[in-house]
C-alpha atoms as a printed R data frame, in Angstrom:
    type eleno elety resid chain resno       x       y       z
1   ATOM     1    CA   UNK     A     1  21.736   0.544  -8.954
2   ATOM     2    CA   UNK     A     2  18.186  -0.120  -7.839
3   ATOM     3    CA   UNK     A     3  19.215  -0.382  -4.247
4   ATOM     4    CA   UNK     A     4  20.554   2.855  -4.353
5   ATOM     5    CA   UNK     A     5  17.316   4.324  -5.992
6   ATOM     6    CA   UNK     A     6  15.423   2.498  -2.994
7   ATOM     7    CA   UNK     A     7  18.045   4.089  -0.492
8   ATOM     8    CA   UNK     A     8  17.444   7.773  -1.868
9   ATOM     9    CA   UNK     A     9  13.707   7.683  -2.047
10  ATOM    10    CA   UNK     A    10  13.922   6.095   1.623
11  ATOM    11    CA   UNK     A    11  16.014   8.353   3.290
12  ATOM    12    CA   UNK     A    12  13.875  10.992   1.309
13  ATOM    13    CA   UNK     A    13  10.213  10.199   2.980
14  ATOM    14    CA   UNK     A    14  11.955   9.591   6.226
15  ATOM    15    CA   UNK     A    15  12.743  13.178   6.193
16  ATOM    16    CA   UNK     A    16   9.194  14.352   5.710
17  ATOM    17    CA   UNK     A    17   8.220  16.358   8.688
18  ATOM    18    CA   UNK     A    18   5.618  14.931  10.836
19  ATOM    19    CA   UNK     A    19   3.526  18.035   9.818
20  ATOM    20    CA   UNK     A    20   4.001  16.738   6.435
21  ATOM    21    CA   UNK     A    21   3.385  13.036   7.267
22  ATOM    22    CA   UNK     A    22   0.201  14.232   8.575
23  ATOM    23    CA   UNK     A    23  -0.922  16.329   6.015
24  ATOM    24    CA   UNK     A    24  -0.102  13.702   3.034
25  ATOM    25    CA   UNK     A    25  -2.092  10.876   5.358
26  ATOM    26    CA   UNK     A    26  -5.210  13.081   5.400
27  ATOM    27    CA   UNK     A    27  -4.842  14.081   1.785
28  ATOM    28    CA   UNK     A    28  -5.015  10.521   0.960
29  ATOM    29    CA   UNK     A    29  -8.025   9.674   2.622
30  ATOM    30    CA   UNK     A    30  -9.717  12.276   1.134
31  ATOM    31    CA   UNK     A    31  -8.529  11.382  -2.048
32  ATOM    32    CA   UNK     A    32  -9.888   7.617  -1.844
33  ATOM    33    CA   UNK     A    33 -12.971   8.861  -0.218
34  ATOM    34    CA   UNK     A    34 -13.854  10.995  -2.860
35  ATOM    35    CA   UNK     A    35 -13.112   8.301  -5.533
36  ATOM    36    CA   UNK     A    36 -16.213   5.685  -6.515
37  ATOM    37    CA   UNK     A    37 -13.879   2.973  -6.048
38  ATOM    38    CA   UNK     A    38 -14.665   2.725  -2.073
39  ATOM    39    CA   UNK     A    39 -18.403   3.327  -2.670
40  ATOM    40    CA   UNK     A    40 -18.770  -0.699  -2.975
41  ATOM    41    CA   UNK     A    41 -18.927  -2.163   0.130
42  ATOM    42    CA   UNK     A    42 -16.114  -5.002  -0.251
43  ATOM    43    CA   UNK     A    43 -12.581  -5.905   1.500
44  ATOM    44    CA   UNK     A    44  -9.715  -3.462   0.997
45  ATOM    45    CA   UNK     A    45  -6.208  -4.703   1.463
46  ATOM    46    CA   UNK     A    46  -4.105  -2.255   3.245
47  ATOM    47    CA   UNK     A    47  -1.307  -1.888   5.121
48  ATOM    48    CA   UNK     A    48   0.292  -0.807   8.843
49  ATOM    49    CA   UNK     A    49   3.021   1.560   8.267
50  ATOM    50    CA   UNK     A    50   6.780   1.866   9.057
51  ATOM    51    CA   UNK     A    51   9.813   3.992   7.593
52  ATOM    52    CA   UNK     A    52   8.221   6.881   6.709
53  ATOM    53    CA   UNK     A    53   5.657   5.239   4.533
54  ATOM    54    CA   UNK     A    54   2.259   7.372   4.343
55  ATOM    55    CA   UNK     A    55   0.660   6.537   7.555
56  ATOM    56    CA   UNK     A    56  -3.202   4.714   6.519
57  ATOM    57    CA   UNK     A    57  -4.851   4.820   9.355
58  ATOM    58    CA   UNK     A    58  -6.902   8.137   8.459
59  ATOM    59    CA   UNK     A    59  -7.859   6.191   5.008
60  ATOM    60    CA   UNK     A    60  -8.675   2.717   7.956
61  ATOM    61    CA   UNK     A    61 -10.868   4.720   9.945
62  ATOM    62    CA   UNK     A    62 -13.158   6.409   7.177
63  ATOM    63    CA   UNK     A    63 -13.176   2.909   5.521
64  ATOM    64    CA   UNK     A    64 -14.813   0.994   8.733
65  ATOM    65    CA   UNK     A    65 -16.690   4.455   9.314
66  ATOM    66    CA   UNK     A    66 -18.064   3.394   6.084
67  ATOM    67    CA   UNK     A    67 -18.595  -0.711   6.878
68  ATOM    68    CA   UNK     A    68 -16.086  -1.293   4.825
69  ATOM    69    CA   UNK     A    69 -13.691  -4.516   5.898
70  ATOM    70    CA   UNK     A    70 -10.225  -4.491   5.931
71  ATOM    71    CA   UNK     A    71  -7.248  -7.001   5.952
72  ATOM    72    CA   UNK     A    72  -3.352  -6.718   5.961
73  ATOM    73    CA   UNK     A    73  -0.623  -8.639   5.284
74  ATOM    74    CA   UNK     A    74   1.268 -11.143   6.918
75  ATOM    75    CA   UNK     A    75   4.838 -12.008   5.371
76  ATOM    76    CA   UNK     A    76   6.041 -15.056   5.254
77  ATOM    77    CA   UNK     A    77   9.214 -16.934   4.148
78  ATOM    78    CA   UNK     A    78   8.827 -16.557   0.365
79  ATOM    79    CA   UNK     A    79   4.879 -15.664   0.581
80  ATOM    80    CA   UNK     A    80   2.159 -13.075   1.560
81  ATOM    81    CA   UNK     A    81  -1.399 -13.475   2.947
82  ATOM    82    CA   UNK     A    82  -3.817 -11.256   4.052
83  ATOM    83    CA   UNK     A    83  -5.618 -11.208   7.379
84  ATOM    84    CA   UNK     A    84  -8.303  -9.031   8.599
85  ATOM    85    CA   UNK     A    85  -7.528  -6.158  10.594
86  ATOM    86    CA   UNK     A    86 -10.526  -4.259  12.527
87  ATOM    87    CA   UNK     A    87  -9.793  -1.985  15.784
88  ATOM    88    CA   UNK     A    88  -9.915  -4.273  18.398
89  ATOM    89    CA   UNK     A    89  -6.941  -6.409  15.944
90  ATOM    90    CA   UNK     A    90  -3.271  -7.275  17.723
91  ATOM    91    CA   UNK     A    91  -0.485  -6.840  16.003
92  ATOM    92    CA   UNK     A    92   2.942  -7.191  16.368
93  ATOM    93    CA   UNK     A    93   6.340  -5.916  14.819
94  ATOM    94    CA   UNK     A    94   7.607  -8.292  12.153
95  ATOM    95    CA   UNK     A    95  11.252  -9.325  11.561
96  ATOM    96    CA   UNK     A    96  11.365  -6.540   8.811
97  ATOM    97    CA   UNK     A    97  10.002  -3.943  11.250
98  ATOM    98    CA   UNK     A    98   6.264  -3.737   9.904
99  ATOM    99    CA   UNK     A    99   3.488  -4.473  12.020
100 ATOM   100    CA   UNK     A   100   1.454  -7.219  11.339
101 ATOM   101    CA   UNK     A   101  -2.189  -8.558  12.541
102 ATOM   102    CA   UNK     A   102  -2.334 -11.927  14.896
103 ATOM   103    CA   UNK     A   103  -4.729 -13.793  15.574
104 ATOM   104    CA   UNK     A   104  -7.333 -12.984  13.316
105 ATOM   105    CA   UNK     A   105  -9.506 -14.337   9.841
106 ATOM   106    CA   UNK     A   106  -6.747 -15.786   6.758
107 ATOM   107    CA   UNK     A   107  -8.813 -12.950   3.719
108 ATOM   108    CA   UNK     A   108  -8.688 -14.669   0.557
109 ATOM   109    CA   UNK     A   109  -6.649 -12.403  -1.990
110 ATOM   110    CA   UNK     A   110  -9.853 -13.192  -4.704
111 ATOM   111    CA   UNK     A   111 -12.003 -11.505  -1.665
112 ATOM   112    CA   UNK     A   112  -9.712  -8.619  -2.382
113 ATOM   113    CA   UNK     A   113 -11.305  -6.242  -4.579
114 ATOM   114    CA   UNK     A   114  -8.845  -3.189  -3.959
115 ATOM   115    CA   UNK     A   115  -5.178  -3.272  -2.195
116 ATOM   116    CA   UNK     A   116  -3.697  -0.139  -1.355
117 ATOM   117    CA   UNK     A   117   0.168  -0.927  -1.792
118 ATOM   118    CA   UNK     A   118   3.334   0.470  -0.050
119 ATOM   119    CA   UNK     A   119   6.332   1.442  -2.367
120 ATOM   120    CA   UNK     A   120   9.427   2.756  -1.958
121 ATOM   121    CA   UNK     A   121   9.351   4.722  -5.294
122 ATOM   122    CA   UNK     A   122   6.849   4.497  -8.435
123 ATOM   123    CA   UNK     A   123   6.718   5.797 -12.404
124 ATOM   124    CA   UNK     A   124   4.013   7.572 -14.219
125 ATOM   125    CA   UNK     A   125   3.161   4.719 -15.657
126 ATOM   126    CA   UNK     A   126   2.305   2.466 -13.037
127 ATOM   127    CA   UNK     A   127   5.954   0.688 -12.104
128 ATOM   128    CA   UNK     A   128   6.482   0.369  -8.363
129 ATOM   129    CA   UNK     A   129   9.712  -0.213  -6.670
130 ATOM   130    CA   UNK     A   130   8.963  -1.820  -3.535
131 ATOM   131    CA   UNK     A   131  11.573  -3.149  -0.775
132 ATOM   132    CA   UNK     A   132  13.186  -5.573  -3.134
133 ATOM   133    CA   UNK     A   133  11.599  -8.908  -2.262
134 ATOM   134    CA   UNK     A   134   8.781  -9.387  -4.566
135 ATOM   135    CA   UNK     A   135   5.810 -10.494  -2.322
136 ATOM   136    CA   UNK     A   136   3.174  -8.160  -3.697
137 ATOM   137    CA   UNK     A   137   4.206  -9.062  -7.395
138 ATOM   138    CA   UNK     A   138   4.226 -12.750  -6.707
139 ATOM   139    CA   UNK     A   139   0.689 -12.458  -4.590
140 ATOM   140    CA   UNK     A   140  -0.739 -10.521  -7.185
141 ATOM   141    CA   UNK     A   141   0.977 -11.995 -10.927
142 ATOM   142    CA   UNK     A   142  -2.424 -14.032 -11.646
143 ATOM   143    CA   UNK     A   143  -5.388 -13.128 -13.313
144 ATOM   144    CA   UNK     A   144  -7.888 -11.937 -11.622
145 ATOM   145    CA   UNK     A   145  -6.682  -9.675  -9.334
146 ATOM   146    CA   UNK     A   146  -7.905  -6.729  -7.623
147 ATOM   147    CA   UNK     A   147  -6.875  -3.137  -8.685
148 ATOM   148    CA   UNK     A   148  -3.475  -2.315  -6.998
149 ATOM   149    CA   UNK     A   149  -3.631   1.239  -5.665
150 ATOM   150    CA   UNK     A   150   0.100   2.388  -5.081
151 ATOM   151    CA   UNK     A   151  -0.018   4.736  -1.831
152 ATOM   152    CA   UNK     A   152   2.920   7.172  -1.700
153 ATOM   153    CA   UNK     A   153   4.416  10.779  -0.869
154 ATOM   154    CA   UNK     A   154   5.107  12.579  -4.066
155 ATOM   155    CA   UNK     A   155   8.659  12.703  -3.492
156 ATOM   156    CA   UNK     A   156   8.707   9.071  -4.714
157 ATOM   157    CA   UNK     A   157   8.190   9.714  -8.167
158 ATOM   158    CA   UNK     A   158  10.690   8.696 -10.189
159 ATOM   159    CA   UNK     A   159  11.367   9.199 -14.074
160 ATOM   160    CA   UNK     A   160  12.155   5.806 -14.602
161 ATOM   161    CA   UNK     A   161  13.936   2.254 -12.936
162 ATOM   162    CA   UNK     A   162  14.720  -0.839 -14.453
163 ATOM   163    CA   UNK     A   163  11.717  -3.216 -13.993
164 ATOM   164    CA   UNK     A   164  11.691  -6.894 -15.093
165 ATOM   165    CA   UNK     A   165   8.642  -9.051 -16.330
166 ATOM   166    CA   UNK     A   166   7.485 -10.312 -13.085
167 ATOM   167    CA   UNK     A   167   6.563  -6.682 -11.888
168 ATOM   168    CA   UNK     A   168   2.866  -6.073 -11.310
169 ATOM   169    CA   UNK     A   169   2.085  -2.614 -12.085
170 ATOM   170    CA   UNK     A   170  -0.188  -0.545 -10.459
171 ATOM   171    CA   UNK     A   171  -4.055   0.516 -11.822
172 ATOM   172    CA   UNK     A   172  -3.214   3.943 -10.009
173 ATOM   173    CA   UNK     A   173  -1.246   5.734  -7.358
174 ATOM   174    CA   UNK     A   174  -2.704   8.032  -4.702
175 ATOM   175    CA   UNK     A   175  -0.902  10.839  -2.868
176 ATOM   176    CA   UNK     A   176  -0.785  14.103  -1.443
177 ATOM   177    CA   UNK     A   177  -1.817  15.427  -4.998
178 ATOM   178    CA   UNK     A   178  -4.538  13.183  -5.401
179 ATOM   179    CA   UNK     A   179  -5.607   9.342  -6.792
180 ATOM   180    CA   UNK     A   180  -4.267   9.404 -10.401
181 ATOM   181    CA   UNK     A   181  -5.737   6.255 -12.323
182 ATOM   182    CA   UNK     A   182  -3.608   4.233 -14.828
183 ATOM   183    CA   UNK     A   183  -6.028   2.148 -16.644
């Protein structure tokens, strides 16, 4: 059942016109740049992305416009680290079809004081469906750990999934319509 929730609220933000891709990516920059959480200056995870995700790099550029670092992550086998990611960063297209940095600085997660999260579909209170293979809920499970901002197109709300107790939830999710907080 949860695969086919992931498949519907796939196929839906794949459909999003480019128009509408565009307009959501700016609406989310604004969003975060209005909010006080980016006015320390600190390391932001983020992410590069792929399958009709909401594209970031309008929320990147005002972040380094405002010296703020950023890293992304790098999957691997069963785990997840973060490297930083400035302009001049290679990447390269992962097995799973998202780009990922090379050659650049291994960020600490604890160096991490915000992460702004992909999902395939997320609750009004903070549950996240992601692609199904845990990484950001095993990264993130511990105590401390930064506030998890889940980045999506409204579309991808959902009443309600089945979760399980090794789901992180999010602090707050950010769209089109604006950053919504959950603490």
């Amino acid at each position: 059942m949860t695969n086919d929730i992931r498949q519907r609220f796939r196929t839906a933000r794949r459909a999003l016109s480019v128009d509408s891709q565009r307009e959501h990516a700016l609406a989310v920059k604004n969003a975060m740049g209005a909010s006080s959480l980016l006015r320390q200056k600190t390391n932001v995870g983020c992410y590069l992305a792929s399958d009709g995700e909401v594209d970031l790099g309008p929320t990147i550029e005002l972040l380094w416009e405002r010296k703020i670092a950023t890293a992304m992550p790098v999957v691997h086998a069963n785990s997840m680290t973060f490297y930083a990611y400035a302009k001049e960063t290679d990447t390269l297209v992962s097995r799973w079809g998202i780009r990922e940095p090379i050659a650049s600085a291994q960020i600490d997660k604890n160096d991490l004081l915000l992460v702004l999260v992909p999902l395939v579909a997320f609750t009004d209170r903070g549950h996240r469906l992601g692609r199904g293979r845990g990484y950001y809920d095993r990264v993130f499970k511990s105590s401390p750990r930064p506030i998890l901002i889940g980045v999506a197109h409204e579309i991808q709300r959902a009443r309600a999934f089945s979760t399980n107790a090794s789901d992180v939830r999010l602090d707050g999710i950010v769209s089109e319509n604006g950053l919504i907080m959950m603490m």
